[in-house]
C-alpha positions in Angstrom: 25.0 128.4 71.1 24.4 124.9 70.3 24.0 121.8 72.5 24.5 117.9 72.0 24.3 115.3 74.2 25.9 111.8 73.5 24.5 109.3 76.0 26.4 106.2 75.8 23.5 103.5 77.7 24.9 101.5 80.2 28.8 102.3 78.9 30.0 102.8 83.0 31.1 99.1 84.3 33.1 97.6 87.3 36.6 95.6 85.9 36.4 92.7 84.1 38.1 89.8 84.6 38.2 89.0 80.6 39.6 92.8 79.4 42.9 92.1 82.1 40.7 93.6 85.2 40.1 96.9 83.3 36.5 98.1 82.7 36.1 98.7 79.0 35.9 102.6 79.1 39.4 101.7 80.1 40.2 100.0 77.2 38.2 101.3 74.4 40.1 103.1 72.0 37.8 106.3 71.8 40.3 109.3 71.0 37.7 111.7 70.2 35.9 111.2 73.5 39.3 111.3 75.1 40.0 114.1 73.5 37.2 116.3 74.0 37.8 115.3 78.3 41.1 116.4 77.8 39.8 120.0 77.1 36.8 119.6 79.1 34.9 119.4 83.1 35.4 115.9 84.1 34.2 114.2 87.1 31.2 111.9 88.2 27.3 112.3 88.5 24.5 110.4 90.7 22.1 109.9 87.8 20.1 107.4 90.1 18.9 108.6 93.3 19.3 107.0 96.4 15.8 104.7 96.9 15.0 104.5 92.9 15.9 101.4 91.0 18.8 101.9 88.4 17.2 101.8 84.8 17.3 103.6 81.9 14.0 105.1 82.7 14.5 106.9 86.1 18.3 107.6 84.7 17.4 109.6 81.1 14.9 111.4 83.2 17.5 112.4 85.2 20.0 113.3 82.9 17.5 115.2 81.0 16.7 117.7 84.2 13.3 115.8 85.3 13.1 114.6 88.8 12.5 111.2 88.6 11.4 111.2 92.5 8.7 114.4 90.7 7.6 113.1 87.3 8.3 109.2 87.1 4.9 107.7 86.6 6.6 103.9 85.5 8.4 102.7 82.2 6.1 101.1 79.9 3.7 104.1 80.0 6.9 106.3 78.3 7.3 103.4 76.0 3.3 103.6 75.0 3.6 107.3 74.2 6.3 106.6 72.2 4.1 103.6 70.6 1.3 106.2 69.4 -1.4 105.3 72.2 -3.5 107.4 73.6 -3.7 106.2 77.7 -6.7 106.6 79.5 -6.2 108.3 83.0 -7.6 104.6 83.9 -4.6 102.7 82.1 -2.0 100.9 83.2 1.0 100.4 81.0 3.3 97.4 81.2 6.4 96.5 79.0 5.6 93.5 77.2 9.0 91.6 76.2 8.8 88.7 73.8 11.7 86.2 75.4 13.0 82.6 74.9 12.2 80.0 77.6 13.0 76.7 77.9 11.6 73.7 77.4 10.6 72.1 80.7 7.1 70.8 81.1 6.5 73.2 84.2 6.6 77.0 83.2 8.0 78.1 87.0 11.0 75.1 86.1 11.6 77.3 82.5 15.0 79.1 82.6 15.6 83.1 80.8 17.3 81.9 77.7 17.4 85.3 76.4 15.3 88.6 77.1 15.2 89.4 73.6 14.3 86.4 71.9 17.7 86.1 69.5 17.5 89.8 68.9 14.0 89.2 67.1 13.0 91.3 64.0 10.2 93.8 64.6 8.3 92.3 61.4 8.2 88.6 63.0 7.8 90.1 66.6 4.4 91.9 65.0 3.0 88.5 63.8 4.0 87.3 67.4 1.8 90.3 69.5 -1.2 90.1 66.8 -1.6 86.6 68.1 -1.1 87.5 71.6 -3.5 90.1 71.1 -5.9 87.8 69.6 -5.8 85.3 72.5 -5.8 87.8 75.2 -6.8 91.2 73.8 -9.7 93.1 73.1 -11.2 93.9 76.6 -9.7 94.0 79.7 -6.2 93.9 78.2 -4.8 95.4 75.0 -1.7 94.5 73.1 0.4 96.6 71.0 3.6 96.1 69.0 6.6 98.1 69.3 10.8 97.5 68.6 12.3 93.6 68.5 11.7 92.4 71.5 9.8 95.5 73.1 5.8 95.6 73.4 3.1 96.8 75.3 0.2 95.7 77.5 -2.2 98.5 78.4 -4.7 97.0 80.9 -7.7 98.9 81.3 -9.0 99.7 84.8 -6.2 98.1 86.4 -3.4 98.8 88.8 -0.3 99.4 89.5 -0.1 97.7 92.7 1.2 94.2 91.0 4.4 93.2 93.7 7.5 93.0 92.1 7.2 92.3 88.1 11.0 91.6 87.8 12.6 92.6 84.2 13.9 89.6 81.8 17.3 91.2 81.3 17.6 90.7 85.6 17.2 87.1 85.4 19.2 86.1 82.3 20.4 82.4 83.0 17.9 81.4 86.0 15.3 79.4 86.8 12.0 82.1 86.1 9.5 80.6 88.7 10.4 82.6 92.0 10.7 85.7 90.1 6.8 85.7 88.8 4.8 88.3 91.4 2.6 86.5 93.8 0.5 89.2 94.3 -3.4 88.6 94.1 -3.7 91.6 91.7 -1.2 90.1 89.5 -2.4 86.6 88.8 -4.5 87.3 85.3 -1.1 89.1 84.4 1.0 85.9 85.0 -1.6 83.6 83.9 -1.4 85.1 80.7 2.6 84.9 80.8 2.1 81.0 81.7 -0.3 80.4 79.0 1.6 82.3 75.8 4.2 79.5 75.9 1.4 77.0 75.0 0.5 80.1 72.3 3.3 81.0 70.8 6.0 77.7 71.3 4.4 76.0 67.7 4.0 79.5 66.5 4.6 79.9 62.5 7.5 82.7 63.1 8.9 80.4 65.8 8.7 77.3 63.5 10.4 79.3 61.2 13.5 80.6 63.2 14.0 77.6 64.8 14.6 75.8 61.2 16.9 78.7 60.9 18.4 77.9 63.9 17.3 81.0 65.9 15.8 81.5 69.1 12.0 81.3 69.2 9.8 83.8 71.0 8.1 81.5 73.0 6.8 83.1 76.0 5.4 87.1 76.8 7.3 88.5 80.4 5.2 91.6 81.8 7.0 94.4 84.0 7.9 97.6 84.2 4.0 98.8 84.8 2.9 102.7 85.0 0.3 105.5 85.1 0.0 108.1 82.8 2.9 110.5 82.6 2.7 114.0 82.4 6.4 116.1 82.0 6.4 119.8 81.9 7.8 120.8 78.5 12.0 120.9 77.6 11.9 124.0 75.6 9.5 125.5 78.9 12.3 124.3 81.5 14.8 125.4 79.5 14.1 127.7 77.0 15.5 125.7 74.4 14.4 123.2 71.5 15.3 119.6 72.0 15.0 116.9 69.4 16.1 113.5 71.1 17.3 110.6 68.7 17.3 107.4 69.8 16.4 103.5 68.6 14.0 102.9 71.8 10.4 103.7 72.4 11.3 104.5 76.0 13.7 107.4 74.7 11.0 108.6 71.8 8.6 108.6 74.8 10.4 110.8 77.1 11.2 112.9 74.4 7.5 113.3 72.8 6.2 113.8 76.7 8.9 116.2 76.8 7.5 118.0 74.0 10.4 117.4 71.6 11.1 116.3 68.3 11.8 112.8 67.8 13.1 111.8 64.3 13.2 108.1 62.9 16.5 107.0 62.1 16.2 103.8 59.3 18.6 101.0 60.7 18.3 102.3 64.2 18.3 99.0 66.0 19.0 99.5 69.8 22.3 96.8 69.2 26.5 97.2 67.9 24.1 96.5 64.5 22.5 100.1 64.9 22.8 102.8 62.1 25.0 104.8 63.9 25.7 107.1 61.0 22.3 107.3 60.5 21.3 108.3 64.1 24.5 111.2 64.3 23.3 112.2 60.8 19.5 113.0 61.9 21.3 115.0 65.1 23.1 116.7 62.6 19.8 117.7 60.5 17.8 118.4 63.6 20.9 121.0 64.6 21.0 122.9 61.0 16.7 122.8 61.3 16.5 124.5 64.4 17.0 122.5 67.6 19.0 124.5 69.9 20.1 120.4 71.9 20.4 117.1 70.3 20.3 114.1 72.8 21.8 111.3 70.9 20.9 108.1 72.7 22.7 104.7 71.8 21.5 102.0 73.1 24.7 99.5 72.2 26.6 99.5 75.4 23.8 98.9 77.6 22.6 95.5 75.5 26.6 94.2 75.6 26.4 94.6 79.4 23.5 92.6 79.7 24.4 89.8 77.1 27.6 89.6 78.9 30.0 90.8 76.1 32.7 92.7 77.2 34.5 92.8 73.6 31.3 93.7 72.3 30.8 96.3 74.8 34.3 97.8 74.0 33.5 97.8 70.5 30.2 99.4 70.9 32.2 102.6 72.8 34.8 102.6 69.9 32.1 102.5 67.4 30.7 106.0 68.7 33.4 107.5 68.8 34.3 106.4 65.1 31.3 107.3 63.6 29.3 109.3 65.9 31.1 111.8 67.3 32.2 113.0 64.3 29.6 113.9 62.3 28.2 115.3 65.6 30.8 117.7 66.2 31.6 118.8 62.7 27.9 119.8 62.5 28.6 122.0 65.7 31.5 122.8 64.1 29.6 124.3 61.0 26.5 125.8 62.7 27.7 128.2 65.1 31.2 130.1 66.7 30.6 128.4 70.3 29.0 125.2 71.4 29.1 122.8 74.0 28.7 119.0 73.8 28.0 116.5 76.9 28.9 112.9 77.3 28.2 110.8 79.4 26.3 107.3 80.3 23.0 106.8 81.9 24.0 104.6 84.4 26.2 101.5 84.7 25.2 97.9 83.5 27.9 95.9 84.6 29.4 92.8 82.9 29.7 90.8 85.9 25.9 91.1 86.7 24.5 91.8 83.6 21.7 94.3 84.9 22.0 97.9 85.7 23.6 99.3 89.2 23.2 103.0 90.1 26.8 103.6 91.2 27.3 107.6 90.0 28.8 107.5 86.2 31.5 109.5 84.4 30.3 112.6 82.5 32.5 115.6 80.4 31.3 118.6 79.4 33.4 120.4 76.6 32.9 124.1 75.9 34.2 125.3 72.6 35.3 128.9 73.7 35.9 127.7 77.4 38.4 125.0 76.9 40.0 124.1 80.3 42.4 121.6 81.5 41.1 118.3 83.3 44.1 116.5 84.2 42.4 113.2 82.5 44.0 112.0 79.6 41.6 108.8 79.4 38.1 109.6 80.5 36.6 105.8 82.6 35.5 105.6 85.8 38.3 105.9 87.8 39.8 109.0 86.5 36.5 110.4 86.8 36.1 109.9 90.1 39.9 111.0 90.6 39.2 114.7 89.8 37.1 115.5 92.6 34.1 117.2 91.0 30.8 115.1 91.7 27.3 115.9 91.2 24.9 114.4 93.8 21.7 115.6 92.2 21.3 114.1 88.5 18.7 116.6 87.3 20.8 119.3 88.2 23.7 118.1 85.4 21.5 119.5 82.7 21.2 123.3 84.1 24.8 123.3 84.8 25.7 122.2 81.5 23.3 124.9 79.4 24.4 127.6 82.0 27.6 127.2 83.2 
């Protein structure tokens, strides 16, 4: 028996007013997906647990079988593993994004122009961090470059105790200053945001892309701090062999914590621009090479949500199902007589807030040799919801789909 898991970030949504008041699960045109919940368990899972905050982080964990409440340690520190470094039981990890502020003289005035500083390349965003690491690095804090827009800040000796570090993709369009932490045992942390945009607004890669008539990476945002984490293994939990593909380190990180393999996809960007061929093709190789479950992870869905692009967001479900799913499940296909292949998004990330919510998702589970009939001829969130079956404990969803 094979496994695959196609986790669709962020694809659940409340209606928009621009797709006719539909949400775009309801639109997309995804007849494979469709297909496969036609034939398949339908119905809706709490991926998020009541007192967490919604994020990819506590939801992946989730959906993988790990109790967030049990083994989340904080974001950033899943995202160093992922990164290659080697925390010190001392460390705290924070997610360092690269973002575009504006230009008013006071930094608390500046408004969140874009979390992701125009989708910045991960060679410029390197030149960015080796300055940041230059100017504020090599003691009590420690800089290291990751995907785009995603970084790292390990700070030695410190704490986790910070008050509320709010992520960039929350405050998209507002005014930054009441959203930096107050806390006393956050100040050097957002001193050093205040003082990059001195650094880095005259910076030669942000010369350069504004000439281009890009956006500039012209201030560092801190957040999403941790401890070390520690997860039992997949294969140990589960007694099968897991490869997780994805175009994020915080995916790579749960996956090498979880002891599984993690192959780089070229292309793989985290955006509709990914290598999506690319990313089904690698779950495809890790399948015929031994893993027992692939959990493909794309990213796309969840970034339209927050840029507030519903077309985009649509495109990015049809888009899987185009060239995703297909290579996926003819590699079941080929490999074994039975398999079973879950899909399903982390959590929602709404249009009309552009951040995550943890409302309970839509998920299918198809079973090659156990075909059944759902009822559902278009799998969104309201037919989901309209067959009854719900699952209140996320970490459960993975047992009962490898067992049941």
């Amino acid at each position: 028996m094979k496994y695959a898991v196609v986790l669709y970030d962020g694809m659940a949504d409340y209606p928009v007013e621009a797709l006719g008041g539909k949400t775009p699960m309801e639109v997309a045109d995804k007849p494979i997906f469709d297909s496969l919940a036609q034939r398949g368990e339908v119905g809706l899972v709490r991926t998020v647990a009541e007192g967490l905050k919604p994020g990819s982080d506590v939801a992946n964990l989730s959906v993988l079988g790990y109790d967030p409440k049990k083994y989340y340690t904080g974001r950033s520190p899943l995202e160093a593993i992922s990164i290659g470094i080697n925390m010190a039981d001392t460390d705290i990890a924070l997610r360092c994004n690269i973002v575009t502020l504006s230009d008013e003289e006071n930094y608390d005035d500046k408004t969140m122009i874009d979390y992701s500083a125009g989708d910045i390349s991960s060679a410029e965003a390197a030149e960015i961090i080796k300055t940041v690491q230059e100017h504020f690095g090599g003691g009590e804090f420690d800089f290291y470059s990751g995907v785009s827009y995603r970084h790292c800040l390990i700070h030695h000796n410190g704490t986790i105790d910070l008050g509320t570090m709010t992520p960039p993709h929350d405050i998209s369009g507002r005014v930054v200053g009441s959203y930096l932490s107050t806390s006393p045992n956050a100040e050097k942390l957002v001193r050093m945001m205040r003082e990059s945009y001195d650094l880095l607004k005259d910076h030669p890669v942000n010369k350069k892309r504004i000439a281009e008539g890009k956006r500039p990476a012209n201030s560092i945002w801190l957040w999403g701090e941790g401890k070390k984490p520690v997860l039992p293994k997949f294969e140990e939990l589960f007694g099968l062999k897991g490869a997780i593909i994805s175009a994020v380190d915080l995916l790579k990180g749960i996956g090498i914590a979880a002891g599984m393999d993690v192959p780089e996809v070229e292309g793989a960007t985290g955006y509709i621009d990914t290598n999506f061929e690319g990313k089904a093709e690698a779950a495809a190789d890790e399948l015929k090479n031994g893993a027992d479950l692939v959990y493909v992870h794309i990213e796309a869905p969840d970034e339209c949500g927050h840029r507030n692009e519903p077309e985009n967001k649509v495109k990015a479900i049809e888009l899987i199902d185009q060239r995703v799913l297909p290579i996926v499940i003819k590699a079941l296909e080929e490999i074994g007589d039975d398999y079973k292949i879950m899909i399903l998004p982390d959590h929602p990330t709404p249009i009309a807030t552009k951040t995550h919510a943890g409302d309970p998702v839509p998920y299918m589970i198809y079973h090659k040799s156990k075909e059944i009939e759902s009822g559902v001829s278009n799998i969104n969130e309201n037919t989901a919801k309209a067959t009854g079956k719900y699952i209140d404990f996320g970490p459960g969803l993975m047992k009962h789909f490898i067992d049941d």
